[in-house]
Structure formats: structure tokens, C-alpha cells
N, CA, C and O atoms as a DFTB+ gen file, in Angstrom:
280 C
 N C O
     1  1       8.360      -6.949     -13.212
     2  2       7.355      -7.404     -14.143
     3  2       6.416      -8.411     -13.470
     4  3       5.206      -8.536     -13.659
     5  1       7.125      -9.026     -12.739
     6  2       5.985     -10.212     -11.664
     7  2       5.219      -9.669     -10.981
     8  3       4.055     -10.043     -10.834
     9  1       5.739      -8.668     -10.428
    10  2       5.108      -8.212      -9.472
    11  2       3.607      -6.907     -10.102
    12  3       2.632      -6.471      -9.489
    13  1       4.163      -6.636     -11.740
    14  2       2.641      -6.017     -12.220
    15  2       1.888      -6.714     -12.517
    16  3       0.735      -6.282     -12.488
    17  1       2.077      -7.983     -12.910
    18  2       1.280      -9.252     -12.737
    19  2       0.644      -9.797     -12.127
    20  3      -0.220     -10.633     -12.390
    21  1       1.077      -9.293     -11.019
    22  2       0.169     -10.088      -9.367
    23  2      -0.301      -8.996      -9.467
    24  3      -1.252      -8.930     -10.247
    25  1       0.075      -7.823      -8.835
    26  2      -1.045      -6.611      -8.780
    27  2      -2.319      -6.974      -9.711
    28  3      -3.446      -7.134      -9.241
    29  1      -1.950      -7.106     -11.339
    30  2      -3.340      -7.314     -11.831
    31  2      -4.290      -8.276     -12.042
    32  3      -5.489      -8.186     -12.304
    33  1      -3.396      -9.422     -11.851
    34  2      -4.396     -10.306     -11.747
    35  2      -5.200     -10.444     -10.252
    36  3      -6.331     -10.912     -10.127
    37  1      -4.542     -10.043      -9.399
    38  2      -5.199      -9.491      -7.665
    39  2      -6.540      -8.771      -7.930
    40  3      -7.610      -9.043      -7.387
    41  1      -6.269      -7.625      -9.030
    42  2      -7.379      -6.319      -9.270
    43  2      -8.809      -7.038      -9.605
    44  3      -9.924      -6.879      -9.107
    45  1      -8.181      -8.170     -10.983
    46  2      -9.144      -8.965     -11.552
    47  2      -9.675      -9.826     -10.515
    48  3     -10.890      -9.637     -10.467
    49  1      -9.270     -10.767      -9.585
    50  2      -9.640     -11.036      -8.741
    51  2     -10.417     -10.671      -7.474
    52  3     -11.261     -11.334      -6.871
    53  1      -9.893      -9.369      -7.203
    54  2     -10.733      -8.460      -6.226
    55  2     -12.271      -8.170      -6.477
    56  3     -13.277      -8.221      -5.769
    57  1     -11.963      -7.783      -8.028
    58  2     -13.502      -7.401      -8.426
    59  2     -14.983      -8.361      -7.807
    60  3     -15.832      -8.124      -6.948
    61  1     -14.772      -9.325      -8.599
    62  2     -15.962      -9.933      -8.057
    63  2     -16.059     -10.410      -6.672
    64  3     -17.217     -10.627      -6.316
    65  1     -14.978     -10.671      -5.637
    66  2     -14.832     -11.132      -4.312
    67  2     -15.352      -9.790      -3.621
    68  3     -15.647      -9.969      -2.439
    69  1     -15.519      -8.584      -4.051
    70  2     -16.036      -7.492      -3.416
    71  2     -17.334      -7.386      -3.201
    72  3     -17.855      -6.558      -2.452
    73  1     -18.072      -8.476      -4.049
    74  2     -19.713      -8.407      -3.790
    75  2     -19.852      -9.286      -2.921
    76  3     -21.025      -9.248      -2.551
    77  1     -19.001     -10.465      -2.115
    78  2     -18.847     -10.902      -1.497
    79  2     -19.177     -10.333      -0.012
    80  3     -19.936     -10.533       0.936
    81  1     -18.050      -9.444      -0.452
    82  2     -17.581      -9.058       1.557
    83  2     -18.327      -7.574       1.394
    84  3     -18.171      -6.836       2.367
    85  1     -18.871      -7.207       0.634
    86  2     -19.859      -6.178       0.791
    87  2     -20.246      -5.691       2.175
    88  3     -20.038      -4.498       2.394
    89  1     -20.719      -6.345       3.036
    90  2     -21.484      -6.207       4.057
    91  2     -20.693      -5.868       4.721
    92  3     -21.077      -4.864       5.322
    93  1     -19.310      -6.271       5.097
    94  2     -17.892      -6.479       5.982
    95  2     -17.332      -4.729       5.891
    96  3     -16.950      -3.974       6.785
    97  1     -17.459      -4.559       4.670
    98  2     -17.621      -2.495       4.647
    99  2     -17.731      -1.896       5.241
   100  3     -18.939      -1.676       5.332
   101  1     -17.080      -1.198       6.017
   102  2     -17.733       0.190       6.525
   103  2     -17.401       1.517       6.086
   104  3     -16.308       1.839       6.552
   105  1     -17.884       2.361       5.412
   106  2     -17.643       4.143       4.999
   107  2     -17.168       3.815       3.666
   108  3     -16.658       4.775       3.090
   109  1     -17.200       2.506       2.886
   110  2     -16.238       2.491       2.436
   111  2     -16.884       1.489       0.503
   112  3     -17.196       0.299       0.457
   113  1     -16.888       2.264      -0.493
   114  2     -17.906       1.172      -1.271
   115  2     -17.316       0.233      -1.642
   116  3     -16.110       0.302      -1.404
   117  1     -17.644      -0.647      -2.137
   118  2     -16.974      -2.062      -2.542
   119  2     -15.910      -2.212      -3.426
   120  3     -15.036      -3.079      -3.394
   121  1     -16.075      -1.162      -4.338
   122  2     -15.463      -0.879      -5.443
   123  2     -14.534       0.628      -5.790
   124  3     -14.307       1.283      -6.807
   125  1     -14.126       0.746      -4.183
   126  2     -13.713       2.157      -4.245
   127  2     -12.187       2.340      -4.812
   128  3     -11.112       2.073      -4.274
   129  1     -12.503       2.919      -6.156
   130  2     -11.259       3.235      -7.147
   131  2      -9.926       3.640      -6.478
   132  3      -8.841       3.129      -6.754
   133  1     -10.183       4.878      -5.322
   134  2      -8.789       5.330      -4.236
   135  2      -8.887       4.108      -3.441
   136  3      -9.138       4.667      -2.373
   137  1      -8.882       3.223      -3.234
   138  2      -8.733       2.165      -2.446
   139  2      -7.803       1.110      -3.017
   140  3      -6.810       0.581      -2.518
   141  1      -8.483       0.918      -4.381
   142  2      -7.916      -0.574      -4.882
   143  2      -6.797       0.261      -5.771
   144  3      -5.845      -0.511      -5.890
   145  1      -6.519       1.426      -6.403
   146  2      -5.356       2.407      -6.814
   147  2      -4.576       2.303      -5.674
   148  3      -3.542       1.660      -5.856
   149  1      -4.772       2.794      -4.402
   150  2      -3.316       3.028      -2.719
   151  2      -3.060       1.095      -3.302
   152  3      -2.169       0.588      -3.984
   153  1      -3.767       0.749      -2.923
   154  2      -3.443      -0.789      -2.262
   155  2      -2.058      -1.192      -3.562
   156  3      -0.918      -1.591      -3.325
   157  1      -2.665      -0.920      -4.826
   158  2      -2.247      -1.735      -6.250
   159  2      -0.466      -0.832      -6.057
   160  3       0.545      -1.502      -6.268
   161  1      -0.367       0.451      -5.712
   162  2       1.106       1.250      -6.008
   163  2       1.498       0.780      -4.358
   164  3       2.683       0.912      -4.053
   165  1       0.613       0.278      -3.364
   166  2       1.413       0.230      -2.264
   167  2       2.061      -1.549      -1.970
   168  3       2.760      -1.924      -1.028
   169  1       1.650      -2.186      -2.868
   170  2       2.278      -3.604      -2.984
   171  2       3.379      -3.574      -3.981
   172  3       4.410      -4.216      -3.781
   173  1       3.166      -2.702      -5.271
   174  2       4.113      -2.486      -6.450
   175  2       5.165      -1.791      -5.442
   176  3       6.123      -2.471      -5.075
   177  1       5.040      -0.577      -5.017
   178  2       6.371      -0.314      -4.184
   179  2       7.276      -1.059      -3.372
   180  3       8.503      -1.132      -3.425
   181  1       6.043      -1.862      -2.239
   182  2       6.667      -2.959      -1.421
   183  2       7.802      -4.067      -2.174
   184  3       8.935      -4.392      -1.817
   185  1       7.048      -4.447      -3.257
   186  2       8.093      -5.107      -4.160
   187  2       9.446      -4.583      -5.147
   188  3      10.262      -5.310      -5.714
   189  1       9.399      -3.461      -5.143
   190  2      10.505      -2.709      -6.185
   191  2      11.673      -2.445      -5.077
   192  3      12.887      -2.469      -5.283
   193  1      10.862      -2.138      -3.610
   194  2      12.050      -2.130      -2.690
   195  2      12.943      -3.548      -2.491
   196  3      14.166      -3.677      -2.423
   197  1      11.834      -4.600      -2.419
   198  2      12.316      -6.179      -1.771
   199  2      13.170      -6.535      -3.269
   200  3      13.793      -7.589      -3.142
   201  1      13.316      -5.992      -4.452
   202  2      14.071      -6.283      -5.260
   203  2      15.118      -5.433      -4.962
   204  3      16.221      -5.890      -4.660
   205  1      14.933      -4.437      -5.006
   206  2      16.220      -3.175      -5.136
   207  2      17.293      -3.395      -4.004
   208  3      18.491      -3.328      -4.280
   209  1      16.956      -3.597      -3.031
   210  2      18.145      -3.869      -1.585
   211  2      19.142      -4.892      -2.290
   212  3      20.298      -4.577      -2.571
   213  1      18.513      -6.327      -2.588
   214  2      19.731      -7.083      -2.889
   215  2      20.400      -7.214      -4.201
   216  3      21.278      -8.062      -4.359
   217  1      20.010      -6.377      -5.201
   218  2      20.028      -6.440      -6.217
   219  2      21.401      -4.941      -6.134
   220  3      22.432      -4.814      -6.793
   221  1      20.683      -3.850      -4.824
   222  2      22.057      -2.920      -4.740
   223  2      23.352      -3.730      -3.987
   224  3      24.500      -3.293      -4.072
   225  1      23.149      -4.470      -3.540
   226  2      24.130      -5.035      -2.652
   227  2      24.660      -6.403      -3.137
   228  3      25.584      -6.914      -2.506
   229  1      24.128      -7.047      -4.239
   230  2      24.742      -7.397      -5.304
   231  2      26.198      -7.145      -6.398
   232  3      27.089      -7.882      -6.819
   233  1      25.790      -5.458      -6.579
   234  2      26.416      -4.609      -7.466
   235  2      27.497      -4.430      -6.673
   236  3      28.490      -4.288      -7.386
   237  1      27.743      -4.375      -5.579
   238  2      29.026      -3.728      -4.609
   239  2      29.989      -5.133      -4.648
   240  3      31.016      -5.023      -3.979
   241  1      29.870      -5.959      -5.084
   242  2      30.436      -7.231      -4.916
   243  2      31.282      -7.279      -6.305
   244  3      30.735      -7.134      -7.398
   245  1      32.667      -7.496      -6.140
   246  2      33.542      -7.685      -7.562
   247  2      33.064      -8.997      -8.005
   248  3      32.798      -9.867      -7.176
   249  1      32.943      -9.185      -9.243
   250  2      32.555     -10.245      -9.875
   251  2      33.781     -11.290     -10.058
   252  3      33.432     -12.470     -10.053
   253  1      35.199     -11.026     -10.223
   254  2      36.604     -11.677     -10.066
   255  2      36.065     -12.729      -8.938
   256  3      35.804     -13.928      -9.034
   257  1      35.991     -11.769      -7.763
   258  2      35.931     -12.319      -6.200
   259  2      35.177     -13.107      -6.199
   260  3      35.626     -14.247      -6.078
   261  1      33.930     -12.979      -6.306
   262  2      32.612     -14.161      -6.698
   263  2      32.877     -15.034      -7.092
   264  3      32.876     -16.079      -6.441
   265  1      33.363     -14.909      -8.878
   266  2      33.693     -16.264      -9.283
   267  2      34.788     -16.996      -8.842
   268  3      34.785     -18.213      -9.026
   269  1      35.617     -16.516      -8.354
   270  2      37.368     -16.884      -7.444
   271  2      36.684     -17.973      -6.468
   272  3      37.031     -19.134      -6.250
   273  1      35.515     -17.173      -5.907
   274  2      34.932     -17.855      -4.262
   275  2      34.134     -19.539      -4.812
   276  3      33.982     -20.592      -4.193
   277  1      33.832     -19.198      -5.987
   278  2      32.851     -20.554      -6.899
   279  2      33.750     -21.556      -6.808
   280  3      33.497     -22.659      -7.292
């Protein structure tokens, strides 16, 4: 959920910083929908993985043992 949060408030943010760096462009328009769509599912993924690893390797851990170790 944080992490669709940053994606959109990033999007909202991107918008107007794009008339900015306009010039910095090349092939490429400021506002290009397949651009800021890859970028928005390729940070959401990056993050569903950086949750999912320890969150699987969490689960493999007896909870007895854990709290025993506390």
C-alpha cells in the first residue's frame, strides 16, 4: 500500500517537473504515457519483491522458537 502511494504521488509530481527537463529529452515526449506506465509497474514490482523475500522467510520460522529465543 506504501509503495502505491509513492508511485502516485511520484506520477503527481513528475507531471509538472517534465516541463522542466523538457529539453534534456531525446525521441522521447515529456509526457509519454508508455514511459511513466513501465517506470510506475517497474518500481511497484521492485517493491512487492523487497517485501515478499523477508516476509517468505519470515513464514519458515516456528513462532514457539521465536518467542522461546525473546
Amino acid at each position: 500500500m506504501l509503495a502505491l502511494i509513492g508511485v502516485a504521488a511520484g506520477l503527481v509530481g513528475a507531471f509538472p517537473l517534465t516541463r522542466l527537463m523538457a529539453s534534456l529529452l531525446f525521441g522521447v515526449q515529456p509526457t509519454d504515457p508508455l514511459t511513466f506506465a513501465a517506470i510506475a509497474l517497474l518500481l511497484t514490482g521492485v517493491a512487492l519483491v523487497a517485501c515478499y523475500i523477508p516476509g517468505r522467510r519470515a513464514t519458515k520460522v516456528d513462532p514457539v522458537v521465536s518467542l522461546r529465543y525473546e
